[in-house]
C-alpha positions in Angstrom: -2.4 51.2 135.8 -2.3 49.5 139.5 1.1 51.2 139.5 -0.3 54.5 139.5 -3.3 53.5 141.9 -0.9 52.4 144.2 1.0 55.8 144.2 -2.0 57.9 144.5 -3.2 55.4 147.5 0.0 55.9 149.4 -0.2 59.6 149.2 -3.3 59.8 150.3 -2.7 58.1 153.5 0.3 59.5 154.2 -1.7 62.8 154.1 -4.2 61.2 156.4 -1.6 60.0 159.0 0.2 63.6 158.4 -2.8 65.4 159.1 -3.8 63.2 162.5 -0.5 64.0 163.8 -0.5 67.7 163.5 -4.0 67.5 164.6 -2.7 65.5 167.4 0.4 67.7 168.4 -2.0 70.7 168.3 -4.9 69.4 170.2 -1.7 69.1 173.0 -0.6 72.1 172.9 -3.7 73.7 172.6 -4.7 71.9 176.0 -1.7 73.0 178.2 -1.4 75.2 180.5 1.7 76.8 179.2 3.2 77.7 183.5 6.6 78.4 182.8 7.5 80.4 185.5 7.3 84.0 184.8 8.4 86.6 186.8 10.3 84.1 189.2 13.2 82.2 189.1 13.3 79.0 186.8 16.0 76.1 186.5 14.5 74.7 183.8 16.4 76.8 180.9 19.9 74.9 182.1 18.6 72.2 179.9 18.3 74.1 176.7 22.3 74.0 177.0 22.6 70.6 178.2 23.4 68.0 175.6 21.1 65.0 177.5 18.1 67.7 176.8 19.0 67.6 172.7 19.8 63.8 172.8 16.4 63.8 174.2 14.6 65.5 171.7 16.2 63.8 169.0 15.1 60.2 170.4 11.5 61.9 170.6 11.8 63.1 167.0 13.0 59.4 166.0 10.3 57.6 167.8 7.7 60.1 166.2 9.2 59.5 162.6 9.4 55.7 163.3 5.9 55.5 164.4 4.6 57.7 161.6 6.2 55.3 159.2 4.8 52.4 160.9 1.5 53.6 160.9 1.8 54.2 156.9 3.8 51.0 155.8 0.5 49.5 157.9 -2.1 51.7 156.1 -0.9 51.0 152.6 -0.8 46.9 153.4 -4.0 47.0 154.7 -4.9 49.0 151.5 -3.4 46.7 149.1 -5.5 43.8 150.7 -8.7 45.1 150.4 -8.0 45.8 146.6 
């Protein structure tokens, strides 16, 4: 039975950290200011083509995943000591 308690737990802090996150990400992009340069000339777009700029983003990705999965290996510890 503490088999399927522990199941159930870990889902529903996964959801919790899930949902933070987005919350999180959107809360940032909500409070941008989104000045990309329109209707003048912008060197930022050579880096969409640039391989650094994707290496990038996959480290960022990487860090995110890690630090998701931190966050929920700790949650579900923490969880199985107050049981």
């Amino acid at each position: 039975m503490s088999d399927t308690n522990s199941r159930k737990s870990f889902w529903w802090y996964f959801i919790r950290v899930t949902i933070l996150t987005i919350v999180f990400f959107a809360a940032v992009l909500i409070l941008s200011d989104f000045n990309y340069g329109l209707n003048k000339t912008v060197g930022w777009a050579w880096d969409l083509s640039n391989i650094r700029f994707w290496l990038g983003v996959l480290l960022y990705f990487s860090i995110a995943f890690g630090f998701l999965s931190l966050i929920t290996a700790l949650v579900m510890k923490i969880s199985k000591l107050t049981q």
